[in-house]
C-alpha positions as CSV (number, residue, x, y, z in Angstrom):
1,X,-20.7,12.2,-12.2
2,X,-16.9,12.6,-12.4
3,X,-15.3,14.4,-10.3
4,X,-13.3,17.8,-12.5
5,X,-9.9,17.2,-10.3
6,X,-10.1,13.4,-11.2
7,X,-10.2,14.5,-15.0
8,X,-7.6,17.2,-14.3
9,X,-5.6,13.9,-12.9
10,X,-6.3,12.3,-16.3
11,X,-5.2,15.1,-18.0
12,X,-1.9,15.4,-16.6
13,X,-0.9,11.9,-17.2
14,X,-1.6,12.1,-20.6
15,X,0.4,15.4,-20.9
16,X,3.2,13.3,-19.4
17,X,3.0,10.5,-22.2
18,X,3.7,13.2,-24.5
19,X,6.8,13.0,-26.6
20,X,7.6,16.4,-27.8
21,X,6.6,20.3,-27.3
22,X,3.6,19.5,-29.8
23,X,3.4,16.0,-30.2
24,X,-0.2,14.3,-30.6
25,X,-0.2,10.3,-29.9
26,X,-3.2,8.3,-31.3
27,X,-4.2,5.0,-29.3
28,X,-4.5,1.8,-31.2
29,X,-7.7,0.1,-31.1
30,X,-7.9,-2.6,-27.9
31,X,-7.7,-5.9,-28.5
32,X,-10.6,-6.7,-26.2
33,X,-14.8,-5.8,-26.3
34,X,-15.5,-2.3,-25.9
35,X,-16.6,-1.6,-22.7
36,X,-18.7,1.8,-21.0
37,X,-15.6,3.3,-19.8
38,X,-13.6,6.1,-21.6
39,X,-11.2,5.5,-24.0
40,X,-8.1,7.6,-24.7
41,X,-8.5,8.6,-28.7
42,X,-5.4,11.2,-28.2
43,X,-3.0,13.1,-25.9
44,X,-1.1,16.2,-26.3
45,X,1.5,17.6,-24.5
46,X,1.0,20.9,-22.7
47,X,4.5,21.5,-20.9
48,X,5.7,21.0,-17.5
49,X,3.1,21.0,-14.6
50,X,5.9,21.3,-11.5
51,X,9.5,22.0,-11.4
52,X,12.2,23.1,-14.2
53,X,10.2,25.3,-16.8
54,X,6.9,25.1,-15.2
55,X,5.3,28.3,-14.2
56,X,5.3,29.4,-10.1
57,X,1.7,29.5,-7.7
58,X,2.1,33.9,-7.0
59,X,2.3,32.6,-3.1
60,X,5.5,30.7,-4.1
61,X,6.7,34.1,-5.7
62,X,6.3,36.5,-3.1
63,X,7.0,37.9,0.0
64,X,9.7,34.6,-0.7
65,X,10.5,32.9,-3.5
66,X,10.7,29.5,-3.4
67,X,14.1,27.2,-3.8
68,X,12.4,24.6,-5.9
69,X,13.7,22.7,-8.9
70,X,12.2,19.7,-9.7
71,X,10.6,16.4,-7.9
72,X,8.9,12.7,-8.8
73,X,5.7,11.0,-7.7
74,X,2.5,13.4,-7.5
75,X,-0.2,11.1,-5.6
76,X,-3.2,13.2,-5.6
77,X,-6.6,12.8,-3.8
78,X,-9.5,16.1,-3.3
79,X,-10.2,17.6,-0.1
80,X,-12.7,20.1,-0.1
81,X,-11.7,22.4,-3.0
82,X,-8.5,21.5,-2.8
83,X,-6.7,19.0,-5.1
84,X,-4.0,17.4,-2.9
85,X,-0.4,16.7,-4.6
86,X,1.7,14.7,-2.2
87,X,5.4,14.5,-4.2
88,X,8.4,12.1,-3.6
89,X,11.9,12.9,-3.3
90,X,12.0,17.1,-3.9
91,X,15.3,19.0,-4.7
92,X,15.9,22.7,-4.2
93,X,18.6,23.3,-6.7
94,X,19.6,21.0,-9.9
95,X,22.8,20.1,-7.8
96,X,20.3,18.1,-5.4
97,X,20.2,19.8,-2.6
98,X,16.7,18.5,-0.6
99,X,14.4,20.9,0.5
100,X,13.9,21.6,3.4
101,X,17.8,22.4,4.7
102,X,16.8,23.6,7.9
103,X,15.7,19.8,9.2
104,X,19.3,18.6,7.8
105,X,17.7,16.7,5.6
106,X,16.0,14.5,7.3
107,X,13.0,15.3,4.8
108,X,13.0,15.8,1.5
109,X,8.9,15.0,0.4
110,X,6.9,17.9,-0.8
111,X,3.3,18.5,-1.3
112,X,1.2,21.4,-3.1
113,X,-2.3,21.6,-3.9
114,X,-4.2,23.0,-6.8
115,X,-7.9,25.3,-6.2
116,X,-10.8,23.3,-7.8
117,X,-13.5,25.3,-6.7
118,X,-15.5,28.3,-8.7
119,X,-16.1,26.4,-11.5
120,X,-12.8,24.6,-12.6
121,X,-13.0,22.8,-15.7
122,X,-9.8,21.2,-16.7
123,X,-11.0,20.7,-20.4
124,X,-10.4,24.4,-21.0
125,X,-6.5,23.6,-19.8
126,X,-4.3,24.7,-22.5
127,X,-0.6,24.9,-23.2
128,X,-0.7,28.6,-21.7
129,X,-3.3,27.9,-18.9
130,X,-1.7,24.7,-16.9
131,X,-2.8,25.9,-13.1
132,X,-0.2,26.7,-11.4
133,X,0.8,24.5,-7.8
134,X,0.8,26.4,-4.7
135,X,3.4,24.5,-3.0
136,X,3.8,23.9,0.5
137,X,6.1,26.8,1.8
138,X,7.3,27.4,5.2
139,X,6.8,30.6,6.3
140,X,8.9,33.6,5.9
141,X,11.3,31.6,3.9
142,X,12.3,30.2,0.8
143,X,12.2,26.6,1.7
144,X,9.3,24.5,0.4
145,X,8.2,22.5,3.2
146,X,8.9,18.8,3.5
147,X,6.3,16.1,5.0
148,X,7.2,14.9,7.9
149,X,5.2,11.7,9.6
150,X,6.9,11.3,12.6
151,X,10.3,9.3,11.2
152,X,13.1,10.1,8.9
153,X,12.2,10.6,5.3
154,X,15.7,11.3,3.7
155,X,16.3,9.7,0.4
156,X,14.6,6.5,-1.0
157,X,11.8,7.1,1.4
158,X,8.3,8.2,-0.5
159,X,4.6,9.2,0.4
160,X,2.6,6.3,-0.8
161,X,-1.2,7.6,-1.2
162,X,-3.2,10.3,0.3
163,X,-6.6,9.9,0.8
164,X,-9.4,12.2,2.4
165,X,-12.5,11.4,4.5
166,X,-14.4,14.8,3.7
167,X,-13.5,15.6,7.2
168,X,-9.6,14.9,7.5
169,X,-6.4,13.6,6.1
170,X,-4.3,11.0,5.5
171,X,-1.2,9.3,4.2
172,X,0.4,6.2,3.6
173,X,4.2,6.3,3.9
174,X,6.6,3.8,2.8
175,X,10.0,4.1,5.3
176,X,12.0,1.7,3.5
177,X,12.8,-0.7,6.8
178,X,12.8,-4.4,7.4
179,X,11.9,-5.2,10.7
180,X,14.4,-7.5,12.7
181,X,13.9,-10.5,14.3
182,X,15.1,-13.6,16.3
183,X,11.8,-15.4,16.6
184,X,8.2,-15.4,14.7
185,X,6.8,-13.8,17.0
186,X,8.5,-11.0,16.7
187,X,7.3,-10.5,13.0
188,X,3.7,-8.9,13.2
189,X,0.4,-9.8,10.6
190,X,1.5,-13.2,10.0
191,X,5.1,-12.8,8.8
192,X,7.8,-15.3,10.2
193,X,11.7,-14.5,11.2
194,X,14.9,-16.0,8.6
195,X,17.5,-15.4,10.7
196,X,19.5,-16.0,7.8
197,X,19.3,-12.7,6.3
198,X,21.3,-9.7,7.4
199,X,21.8,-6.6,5.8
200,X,23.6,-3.7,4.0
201,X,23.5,0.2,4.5
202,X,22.1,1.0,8.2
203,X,20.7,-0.9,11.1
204,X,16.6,-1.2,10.4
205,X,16.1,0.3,13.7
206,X,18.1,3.6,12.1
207,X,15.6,5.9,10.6
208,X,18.0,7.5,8.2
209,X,19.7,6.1,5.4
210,X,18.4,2.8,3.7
211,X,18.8,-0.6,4.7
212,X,19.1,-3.1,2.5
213,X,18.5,-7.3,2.9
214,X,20.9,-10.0,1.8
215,X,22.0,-13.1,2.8
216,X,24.8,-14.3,5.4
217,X,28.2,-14.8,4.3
218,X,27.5,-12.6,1.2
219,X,30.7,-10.2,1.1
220,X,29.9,-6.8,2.7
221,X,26.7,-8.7,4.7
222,X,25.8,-8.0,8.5
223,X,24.5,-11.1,9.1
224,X,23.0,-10.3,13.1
225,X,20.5,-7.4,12.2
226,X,19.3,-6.9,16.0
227,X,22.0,-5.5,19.2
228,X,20.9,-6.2,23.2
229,X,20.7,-3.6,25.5
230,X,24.5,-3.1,25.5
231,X,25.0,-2.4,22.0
232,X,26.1,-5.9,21.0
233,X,24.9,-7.7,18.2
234,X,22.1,-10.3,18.8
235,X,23.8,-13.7,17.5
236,X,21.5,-15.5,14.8
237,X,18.9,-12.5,14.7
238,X,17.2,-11.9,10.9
239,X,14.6,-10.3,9.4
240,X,10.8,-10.8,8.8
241,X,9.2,-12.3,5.6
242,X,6.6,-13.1,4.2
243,X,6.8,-16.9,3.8
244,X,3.7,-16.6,1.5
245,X,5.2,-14.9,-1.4
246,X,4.8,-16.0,-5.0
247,X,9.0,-14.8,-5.1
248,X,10.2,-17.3,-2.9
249,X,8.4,-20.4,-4.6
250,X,10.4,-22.5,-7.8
251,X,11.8,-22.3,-10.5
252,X,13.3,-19.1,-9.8
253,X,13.7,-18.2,-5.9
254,X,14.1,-14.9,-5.5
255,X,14.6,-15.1,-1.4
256,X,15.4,-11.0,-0.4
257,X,12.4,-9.6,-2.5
258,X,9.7,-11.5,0.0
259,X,11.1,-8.9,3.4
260,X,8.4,-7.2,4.7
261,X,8.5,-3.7,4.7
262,X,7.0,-1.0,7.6
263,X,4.7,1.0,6.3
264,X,3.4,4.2,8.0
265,X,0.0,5.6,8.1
266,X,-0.8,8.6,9.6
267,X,-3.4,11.6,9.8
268,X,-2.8,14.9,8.4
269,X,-2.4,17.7,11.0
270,X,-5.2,20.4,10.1
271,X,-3.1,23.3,11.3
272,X,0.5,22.5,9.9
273,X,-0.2,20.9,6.9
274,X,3.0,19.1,6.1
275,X,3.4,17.2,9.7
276,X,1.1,13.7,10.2
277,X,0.2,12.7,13.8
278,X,-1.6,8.9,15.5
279,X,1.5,7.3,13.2
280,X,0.3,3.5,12.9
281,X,3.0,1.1,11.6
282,X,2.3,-1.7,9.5
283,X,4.7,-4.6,8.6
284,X,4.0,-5.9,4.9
285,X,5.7,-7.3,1.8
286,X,2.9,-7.8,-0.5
287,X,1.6,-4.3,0.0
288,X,4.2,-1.8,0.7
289,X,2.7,-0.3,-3.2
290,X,-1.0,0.5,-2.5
291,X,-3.3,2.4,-4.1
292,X,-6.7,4.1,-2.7
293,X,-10.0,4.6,-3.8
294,X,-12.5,6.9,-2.3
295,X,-15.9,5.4,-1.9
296,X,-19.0,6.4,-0.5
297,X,-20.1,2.6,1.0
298,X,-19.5,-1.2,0.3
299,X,-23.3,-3.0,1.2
300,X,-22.7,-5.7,-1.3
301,X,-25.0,-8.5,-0.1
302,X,-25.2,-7.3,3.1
303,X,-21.8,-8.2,4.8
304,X,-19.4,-5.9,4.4
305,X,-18.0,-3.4,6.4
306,X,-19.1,0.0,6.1
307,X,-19.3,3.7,7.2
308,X,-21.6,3.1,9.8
309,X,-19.9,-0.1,11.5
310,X,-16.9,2.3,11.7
311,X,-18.9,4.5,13.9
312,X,-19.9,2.0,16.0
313,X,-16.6,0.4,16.0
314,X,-13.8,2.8,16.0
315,X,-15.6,5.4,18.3
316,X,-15.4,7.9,16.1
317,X,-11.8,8.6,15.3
318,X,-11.9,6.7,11.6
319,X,-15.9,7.1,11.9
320,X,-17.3,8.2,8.2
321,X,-20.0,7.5,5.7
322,X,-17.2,5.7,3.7
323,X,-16.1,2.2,4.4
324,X,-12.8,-0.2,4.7
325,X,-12.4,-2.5,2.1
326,X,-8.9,-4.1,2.6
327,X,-10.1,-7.6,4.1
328,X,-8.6,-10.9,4.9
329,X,-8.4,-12.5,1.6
330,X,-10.5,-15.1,0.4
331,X,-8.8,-18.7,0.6
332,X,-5.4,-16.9,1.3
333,X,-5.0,-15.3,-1.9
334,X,-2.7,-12.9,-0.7
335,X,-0.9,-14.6,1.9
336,X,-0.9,-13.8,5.4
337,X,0.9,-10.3,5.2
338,X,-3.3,-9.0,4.9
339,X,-4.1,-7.1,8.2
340,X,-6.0,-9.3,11.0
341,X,-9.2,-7.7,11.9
342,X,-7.4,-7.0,14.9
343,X,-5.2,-4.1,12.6
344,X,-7.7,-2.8,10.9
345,X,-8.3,0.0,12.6
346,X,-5.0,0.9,12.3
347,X,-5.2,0.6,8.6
348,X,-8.3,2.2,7.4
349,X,-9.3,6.0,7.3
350,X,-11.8,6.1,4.8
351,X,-11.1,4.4,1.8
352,X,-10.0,1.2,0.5
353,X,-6.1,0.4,0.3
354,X,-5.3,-2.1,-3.0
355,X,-3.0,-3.4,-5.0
356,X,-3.4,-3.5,-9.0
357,X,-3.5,-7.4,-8.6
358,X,-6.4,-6.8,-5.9
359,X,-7.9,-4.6,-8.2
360,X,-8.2,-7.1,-11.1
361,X,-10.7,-9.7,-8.5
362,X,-14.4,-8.8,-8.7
363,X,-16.2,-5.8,-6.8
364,X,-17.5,-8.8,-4.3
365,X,-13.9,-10.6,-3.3
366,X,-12.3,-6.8,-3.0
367,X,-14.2,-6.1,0.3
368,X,-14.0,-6.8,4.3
369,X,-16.7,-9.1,5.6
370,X,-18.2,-7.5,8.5
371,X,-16.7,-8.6,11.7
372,X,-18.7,-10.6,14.0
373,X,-17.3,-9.3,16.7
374,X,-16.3,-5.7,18.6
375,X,-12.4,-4.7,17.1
376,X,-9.5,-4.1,19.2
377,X,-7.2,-1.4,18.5
């Protein structure tokens, strides 16, 4: 059965591909064999669905009304009866000021959600019936609140998913920082140290601001990325990458694009909605741009992981009737930036985490074997 705030999803992107106040877009016919799934005949444009133009949740009206002007992103994911909206870089007036002014800054990520319960149908929406978003607010004033997951989140630095576990939260945070390095094993899940590469912007071990690779001796490049316990810079130190990417092999080497990334994951705090906590960092180049999928259970032939091995495994905390299904790849497809078994846990709250070029390998080389043996957090 689909779920109605998966089709309300559906129906928002195809408002977005709109291309006027009335416009109506016909799909050509695919090239390839029809297939079961549905097939996009039309779209029409209904108007804005947040920001500039797009009509206020009452809560976001009164006893305050909100600063709010626009945003980007939207990753959305259902809890309860509660469509989840996690948004990217938020402004509070046109002349981007960030949201949440009281923090300096420091965040600037909204969130809102949208009530799906009491019979919500998104095929009645209409131009004059887009349901409003009840953005996240902080009380008793008129900032909307900003997510914050236990490290900076100023500009540049996004929500990448949300997913839900029936029971709790979560969130998958991209940070925007390389990690540094003198040796390889300093560089976590299988990435190795160039201590040819320095950077631009701020240090890596700054949470604000961006930091940017590039290589020695280009103008404007710190080339030591790492400073000692006195503040001095750490001679021939680098940054990790992922020797395994597709960018750094011939004809054309691009050699900055394969830095891993730290990703954040974190669970959503159940009483303040907009603050994550057990913040578990993961160090990745192939996939700081994940995706999620909720599933119910992965038994495919018997060996994969799923809600029940959590139980017994994790004790509880990531324990669920759904199942992991980011794995060690088969025959190293994607490099050795995939979590060890030993990470897992660190990764996994419920749902699968892939990347479109995961998504395109069958339903049986998508999944985690089960692991023969008790994992560490």
């Amino acid at each position: 059965m689909r779920n109605r705030a998966t089709d309300l999803l559906i129906l928002i992107l195809l408002a977005a591909c709109g291309g006027g106040e009335s416009s109506t877009a016909t799909a050509e016919a695919a090239d390839s064999p029809a297939t079961t799934g549905p097939t996009v005949e039309s779209s029409t444009y209904l108007g804005p669905f947040a920001g500039e133009g797009a009509a206020l949740h009452p809560d976001n009206v009164k006893p305050q009304l909100i600063a709010f002007y626009g945003t980007d992103l939207g990753f959305t994911y259902q809890h309860g009866e509660q469509l989840q909206i996690l948004f990217g870089d938020s402004w509070a007036t046109e002349r981007y000021a960030p949201i949440e002014a009281s923090t300096g800054s420091r965040f600037d990520d909204g969130f809102g959600t949208i009530d799906v319960r009491n019979g919500f149908d998104p095929a009645t929406i209409t131009t004059t019936s887009i349901p409003p978003i009840r953005l996240g607010q902080n009380p008793g004033t008129t900032e909307m609140s900003a997510i914050d997951p236990g490290h900076a989140m100023d500009l540049g630095k996004t929500p990448m998913a949300g997913f839900s576990n029936g029971t709790r939260e979560f969130g998958v945070f991209n940070i925007g920082k390389p990690q540094g390095c003198t040796k390889d094993a300093e560089c976590s899940n299988g990435l190795t140290c160039d201590t040819t590469l320095g950077y631009f912007g701020s240090r890596y071990s700054q949470q604000e601001n961006g930091t940017i690779g590039c290589r020695d001796g280009a103008p404007g490049c710190t080339s030591d990325t790492m400073l000692d316990a006195a503040d001095k810079p750490v001679p021939s130190s680098g940054l990790c990458i992922d020797p395994t990417s597709v960018l750094r092999a011939g004809p054309v080497s691009n050699l900055l694009s394969a830095i891993g990334i730290r990703v954040l994951i974190g669970a959503r705090d159940k009483a303040t909605p907009k603050r994550y906590g057990d913040i578990h960092e993961w160090l990745t180049n192939k996939f700081v741009n994940v995706t999620t999928r909720t599933v119910e259970r992965f038994d495919a032939a018997g060996d994969l992981w799923t809600g029940e091995d959590l139980d017994k495994q994790l004790g509880g905390f990531f324990a669920s009737r759904y199942c992991v299904a980011m794995r060690a790849s088969p025959a190293g497809a994607y490099g050795s930036s995939m979590p060890s078994e030993a990470k897992m846990p660190m990764l996994v709250a419920a749902t699968p985490m892939i990347t479109s070029a995961q998504a395109r390998q069958s339903s049986t080389t998508a999944l985690s074997p089960r692991p023969s043996r008790p994992i560490q957090c």
